[in-house]
C-alpha positions in Angstrom: 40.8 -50.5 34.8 38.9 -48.2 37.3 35.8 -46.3 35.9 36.6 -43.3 34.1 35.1 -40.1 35.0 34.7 -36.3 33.9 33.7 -33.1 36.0 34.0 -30.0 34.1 33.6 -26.7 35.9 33.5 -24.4 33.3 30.8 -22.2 34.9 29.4 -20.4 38.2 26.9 -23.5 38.4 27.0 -26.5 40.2 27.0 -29.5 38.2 24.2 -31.3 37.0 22.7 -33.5 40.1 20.0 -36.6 39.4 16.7 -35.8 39.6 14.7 -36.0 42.7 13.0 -39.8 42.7 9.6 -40.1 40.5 6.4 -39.6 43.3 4.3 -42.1 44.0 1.5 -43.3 41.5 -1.8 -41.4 42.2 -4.7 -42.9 43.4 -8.3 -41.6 43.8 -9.9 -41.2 47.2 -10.9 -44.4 48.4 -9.0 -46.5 46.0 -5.8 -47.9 46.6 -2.6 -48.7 44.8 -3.1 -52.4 43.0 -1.3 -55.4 43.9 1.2 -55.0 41.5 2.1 -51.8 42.2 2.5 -52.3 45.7 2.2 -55.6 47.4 -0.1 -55.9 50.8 2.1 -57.5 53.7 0.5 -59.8 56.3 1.7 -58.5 60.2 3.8 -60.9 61.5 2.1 -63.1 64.3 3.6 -63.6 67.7 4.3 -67.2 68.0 2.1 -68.4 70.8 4.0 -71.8 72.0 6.8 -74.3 70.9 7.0 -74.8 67.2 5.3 -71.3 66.1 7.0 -68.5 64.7 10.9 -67.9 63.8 13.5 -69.6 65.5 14.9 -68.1 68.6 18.0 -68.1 67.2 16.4 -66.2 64.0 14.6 -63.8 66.9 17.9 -62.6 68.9 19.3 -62.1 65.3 19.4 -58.4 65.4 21.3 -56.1 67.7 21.6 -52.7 69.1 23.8 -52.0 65.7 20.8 -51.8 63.9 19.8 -48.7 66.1 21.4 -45.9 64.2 20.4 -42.2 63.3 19.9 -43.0 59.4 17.6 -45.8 60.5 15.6 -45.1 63.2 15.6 -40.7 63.2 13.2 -39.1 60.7 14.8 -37.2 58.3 14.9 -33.4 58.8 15.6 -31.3 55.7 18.5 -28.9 56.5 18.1 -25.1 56.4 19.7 -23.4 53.3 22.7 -21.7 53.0 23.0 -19.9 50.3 20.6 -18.1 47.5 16.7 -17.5 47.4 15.5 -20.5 49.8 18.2 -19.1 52.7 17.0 -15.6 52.2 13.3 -17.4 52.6 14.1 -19.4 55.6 15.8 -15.9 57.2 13.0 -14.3 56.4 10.7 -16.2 58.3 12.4 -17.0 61.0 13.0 -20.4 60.5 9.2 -21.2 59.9 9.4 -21.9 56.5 12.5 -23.9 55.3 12.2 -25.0 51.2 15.2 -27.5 52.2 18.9 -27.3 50.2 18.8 -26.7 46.7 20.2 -29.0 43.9 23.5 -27.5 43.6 23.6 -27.5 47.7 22.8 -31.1 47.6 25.7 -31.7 45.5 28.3 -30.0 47.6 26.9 -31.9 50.6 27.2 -35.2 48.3 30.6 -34.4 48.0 31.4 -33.8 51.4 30.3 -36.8 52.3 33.1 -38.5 49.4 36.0 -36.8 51.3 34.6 -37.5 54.2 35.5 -41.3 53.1 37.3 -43.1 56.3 41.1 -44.4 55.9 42.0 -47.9 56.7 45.4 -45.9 57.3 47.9 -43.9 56.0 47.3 -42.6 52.0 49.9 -40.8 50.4 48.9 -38.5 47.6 51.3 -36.9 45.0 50.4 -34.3 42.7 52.8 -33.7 39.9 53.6 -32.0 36.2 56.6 -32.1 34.3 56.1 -28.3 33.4 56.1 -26.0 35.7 53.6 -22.8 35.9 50.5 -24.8 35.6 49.5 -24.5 38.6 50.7 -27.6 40.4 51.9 -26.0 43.8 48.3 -24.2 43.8 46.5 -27.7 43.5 48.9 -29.4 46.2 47.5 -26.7 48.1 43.9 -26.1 47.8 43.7 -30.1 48.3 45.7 -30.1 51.3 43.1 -27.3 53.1 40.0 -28.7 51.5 41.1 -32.5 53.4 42.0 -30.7 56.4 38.9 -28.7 56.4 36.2 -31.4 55.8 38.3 -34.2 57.6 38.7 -35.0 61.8 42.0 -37.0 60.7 45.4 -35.2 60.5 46.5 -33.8 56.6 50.4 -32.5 56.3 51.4 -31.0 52.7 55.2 -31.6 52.1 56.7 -30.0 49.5 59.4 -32.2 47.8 60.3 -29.9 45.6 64.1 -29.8 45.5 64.4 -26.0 43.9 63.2 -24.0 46.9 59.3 -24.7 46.1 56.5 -22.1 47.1 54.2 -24.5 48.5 54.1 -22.6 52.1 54.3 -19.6 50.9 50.9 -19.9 48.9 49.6 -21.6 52.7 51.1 -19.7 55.2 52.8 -16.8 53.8 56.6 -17.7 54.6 58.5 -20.8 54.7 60.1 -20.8 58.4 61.5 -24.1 59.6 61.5 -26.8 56.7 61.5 -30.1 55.7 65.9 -30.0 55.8 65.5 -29.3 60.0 63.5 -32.4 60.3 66.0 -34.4 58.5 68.7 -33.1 60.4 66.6 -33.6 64.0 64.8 -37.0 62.6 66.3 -39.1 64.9 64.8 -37.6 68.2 61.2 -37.6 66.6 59.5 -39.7 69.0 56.2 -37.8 69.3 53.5 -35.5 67.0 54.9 -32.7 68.9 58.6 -33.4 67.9 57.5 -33.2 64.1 54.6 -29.8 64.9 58.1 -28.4 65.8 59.2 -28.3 62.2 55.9 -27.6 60.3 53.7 -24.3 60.3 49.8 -24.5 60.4 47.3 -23.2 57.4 43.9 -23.6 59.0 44.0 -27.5 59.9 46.8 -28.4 57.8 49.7 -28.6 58.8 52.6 -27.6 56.3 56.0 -28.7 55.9 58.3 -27.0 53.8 60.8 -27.0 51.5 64.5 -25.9 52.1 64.7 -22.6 50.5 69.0 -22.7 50.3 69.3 -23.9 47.0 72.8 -25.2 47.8 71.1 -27.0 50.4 67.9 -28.2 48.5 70.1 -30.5 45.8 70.5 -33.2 48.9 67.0 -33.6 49.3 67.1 -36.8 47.3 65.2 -40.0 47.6 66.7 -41.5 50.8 65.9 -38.5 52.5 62.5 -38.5 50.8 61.3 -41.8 52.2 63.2 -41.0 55.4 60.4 -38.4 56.4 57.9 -40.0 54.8 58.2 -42.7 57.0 58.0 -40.2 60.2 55.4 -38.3 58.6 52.7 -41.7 58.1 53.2 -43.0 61.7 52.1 -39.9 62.8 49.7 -38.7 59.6 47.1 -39.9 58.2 47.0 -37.8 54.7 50.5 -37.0 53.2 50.0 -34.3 50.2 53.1 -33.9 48.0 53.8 -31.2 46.4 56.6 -32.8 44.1 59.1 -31.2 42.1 59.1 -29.6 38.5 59.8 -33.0 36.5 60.1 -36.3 37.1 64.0 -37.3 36.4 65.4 -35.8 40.5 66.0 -38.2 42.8 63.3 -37.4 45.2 60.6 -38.6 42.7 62.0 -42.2 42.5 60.7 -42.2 46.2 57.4 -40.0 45.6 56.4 -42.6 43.2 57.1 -45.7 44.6 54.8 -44.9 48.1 52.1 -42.7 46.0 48.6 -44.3 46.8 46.9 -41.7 44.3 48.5 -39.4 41.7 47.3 -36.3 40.5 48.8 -34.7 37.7 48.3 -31.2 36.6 48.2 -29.7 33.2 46.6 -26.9 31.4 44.0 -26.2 28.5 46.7 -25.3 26.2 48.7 -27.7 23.4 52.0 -27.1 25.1 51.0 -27.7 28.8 48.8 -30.7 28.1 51.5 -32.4 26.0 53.5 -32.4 28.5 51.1 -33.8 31.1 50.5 -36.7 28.8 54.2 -37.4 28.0 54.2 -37.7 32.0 52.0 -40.3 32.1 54.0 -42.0 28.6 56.8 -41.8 31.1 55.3 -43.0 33.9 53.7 -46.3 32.0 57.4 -46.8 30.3 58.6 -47.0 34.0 56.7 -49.0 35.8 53.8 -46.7 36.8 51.2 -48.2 34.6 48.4 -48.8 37.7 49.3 -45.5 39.2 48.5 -43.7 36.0 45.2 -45.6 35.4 44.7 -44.7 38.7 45.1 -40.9 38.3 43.2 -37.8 38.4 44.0 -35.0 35.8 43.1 -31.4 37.0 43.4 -29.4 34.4 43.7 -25.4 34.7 41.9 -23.2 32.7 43.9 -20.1 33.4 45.2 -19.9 29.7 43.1 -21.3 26.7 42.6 -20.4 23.3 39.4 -21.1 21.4 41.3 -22.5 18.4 42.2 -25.3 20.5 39.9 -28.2 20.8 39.4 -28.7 24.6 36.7 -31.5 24.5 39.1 -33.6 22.3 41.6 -32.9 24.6 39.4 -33.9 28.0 38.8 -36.7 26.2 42.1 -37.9 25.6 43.0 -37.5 29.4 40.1 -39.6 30.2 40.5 -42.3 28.1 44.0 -42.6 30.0 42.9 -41.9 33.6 40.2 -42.4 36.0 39.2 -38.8 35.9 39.5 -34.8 34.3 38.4 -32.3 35.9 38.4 -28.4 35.1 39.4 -25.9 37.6 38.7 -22.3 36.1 40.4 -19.4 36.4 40.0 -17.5 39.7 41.2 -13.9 40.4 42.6 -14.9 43.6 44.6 -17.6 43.1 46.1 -16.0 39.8 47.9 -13.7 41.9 50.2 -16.1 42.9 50.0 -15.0 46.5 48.4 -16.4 50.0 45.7 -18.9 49.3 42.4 -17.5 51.4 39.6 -20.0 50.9 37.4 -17.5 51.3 38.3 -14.6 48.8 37.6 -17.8 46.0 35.0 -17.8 43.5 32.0 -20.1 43.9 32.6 -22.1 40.8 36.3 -22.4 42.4 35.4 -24.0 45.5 33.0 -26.3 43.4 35.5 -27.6 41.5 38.0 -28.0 44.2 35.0 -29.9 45.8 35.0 -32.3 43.2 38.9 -32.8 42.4 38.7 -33.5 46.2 36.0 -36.0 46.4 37.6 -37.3 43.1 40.9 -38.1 45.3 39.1 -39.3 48.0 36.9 -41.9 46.0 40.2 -43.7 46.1 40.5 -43.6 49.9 39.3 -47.5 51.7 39.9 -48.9 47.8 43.6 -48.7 46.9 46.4 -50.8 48.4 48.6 -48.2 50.5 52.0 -49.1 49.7 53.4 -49.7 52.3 57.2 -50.4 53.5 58.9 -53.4 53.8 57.9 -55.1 57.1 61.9 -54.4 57.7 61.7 -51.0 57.9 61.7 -50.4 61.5 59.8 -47.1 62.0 56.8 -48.8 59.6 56.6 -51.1 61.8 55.8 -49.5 65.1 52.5 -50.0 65.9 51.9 -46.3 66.5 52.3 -46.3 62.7 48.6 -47.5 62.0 
């Protein structure tokens, strides 16, 4: 069972970050550290003739590899962005530079997480079997936060088969969606055959749903795996926005090529039974690793203080891998465009960290991929 975690994000404040390591012990003038403390180190001698010194073949052991910028450059701290130590290092232009605070070390820490290489193509799937929790909004701010702090290509599909919202919260009206690409599938041969169907939020790229709902009930679960195939030779991030529920069609597929599953509920009795009778159903079918496996975001846009929310954290983690809180934000509780921008601080934080959360699983899971039949998986432009 993977190691469980929790990241609450309750405040404006970073989380909690380790301390900075314990200084050296001090030592008078003249007198140094004892041998315990620090051991002395005899030079090595240059070998003068045959039989002296390592073996060549011990000698020629290193190589050029070695020569990197963590190794060899001398670390530089970076210039603050943000509170009293940017104002400082603005101030004197540039002379002085107290370095990133703690909080600004975190972020970086978890920019580095999501920064995580692929082996190759990870399929991520973020679901709830009630709707209005705010499922579509965390498809989408993990889609842009990938795209933004990743050189790889991110697409968010939304598989919702009752005219889902996922581009209109990204780029403000659906266009051409995912029911084109089916129709046109067989004459994808290129990136730019599928860029013809998808609109562009930032760096991701967005493909969406069919808004006719007498056209949407096709979208099943041939169809599903049908683009998903097309959308892995040519992606290497496939967010999923997946439909209200977990009985359509289309989520027979979502599940069975999910790499990581993140499941959305709410700090509220009704919404978070419901996320855990996903998971019940999800175990009773099958899903048992995927659910272990998972990451629960949990909103905070409704609460009550009569209900117990650490009990109920708790009961998520003892489940999944991880819990994290995303508070309630102005912005996003309008229901409108997504701007990354116009979010609170303690939003972006916790995005940061449901991100990095998602991405610890990048390099560690086994993708699932298709049979080796399946002739598009195996193309090798698919890797």
């Amino acid at each position: 069972m993977p190691k469980r975690a929790f990241v609450s994000s309750d405040t404006d404040h970073a989380p909690d970050v380790p301390a900075d390591p314990e200084p050296l012990p001090h030592t008078e003038a003249g007198n140094e550290p004892s041998s315990s403390e620090e051991p002395v180190v005899e030079p090595a001698r240059t070998p003068s003739g045959p039989g002296e010194g390592p073996a060549a073949d011990e000698r020629t052991a290193g190589s050029a590899a070695q020569l990197t910028d963590d190794t060899i450059v001398r670390r530089r701290s970076d210039p603050p962005t943000a509170g009293w130590r940017r104002a400082v290092h603005t101030l004197s232009g540039g002379v002085i530079n107290p370095g990133a605070g703690p909080a600004e070390r975190h972020r970086q820490g978890l920019t580095l997480r999501i920064r995580r290489p692929l082996d190759g193509p990870h399929q991520i799937a973020v679901s709830s079997i009630k709707g209005g929790v705010g499922k579509t909004t965390v498809a989408a701010l993990l889609g842009l936060t990938l795209a933004e702090h990743r050189g790889d290509r991110v697409v968010a599909l939304d598989a919702d088969p009752d005219a889902g919202t996922l581009a209109d919260r990204l780029t403000g009206e659906p266009g051409v969606t995912v029911r084109e690409l089916i129709e046109h599938i067989d004459g994808v041969r290129a990136l730019p055959d599928v860029a013809r169907f998808t609109s562009l939020a930032g760096r991701l790229q967005v493909l969406a749903s069919e808004q006719d709902p007498a056209r949407s009930e096709a979208f099943n679960r041939a169809e599903y795996e049908q683009v998903c195939r097309v959308l892995r030779r040519f992606y290497n991030i496939v967010v999923t926005d997946s439909g209200t529920g977990i009985l359509h069609s289309a989520m027979d597929g979502i599940l069975a090529r999910t790499d990581t599953l993140v499941v959305v509920g709410a700090l509220t009795l009704d919404s978070a039974s419901r996320a855990s009778k996903t998971l019940d159903w999800l175990v009773a079918h099958g899903h048992r690793d995927l659910v272990g496996n998972a990451v629960v975001a949990l909103a905070g846009d409704r609460t009550s203080k009569e209900v117990d929310t650490t009990r109920l954290r708790a009961h998520f983690a003892a489940r999944c891998r991880a819990v994290i809180d995303l508070p309630h934000d102005p912005h996003l509780a309008t229901g409108g465009r997504i701007d990354m921008d116009a979010l609170r601080r303690s939003t972006v934080d916790a995005v940061l960290e449901l991100t990095a959360l998602v991405a610890d699983d990048f390099g560690t899971a086994n993708p699932r991929e298709p049979a080796p039949a399946d002739p598009v998986a195996a193309d090798p432009r698919s890797r």
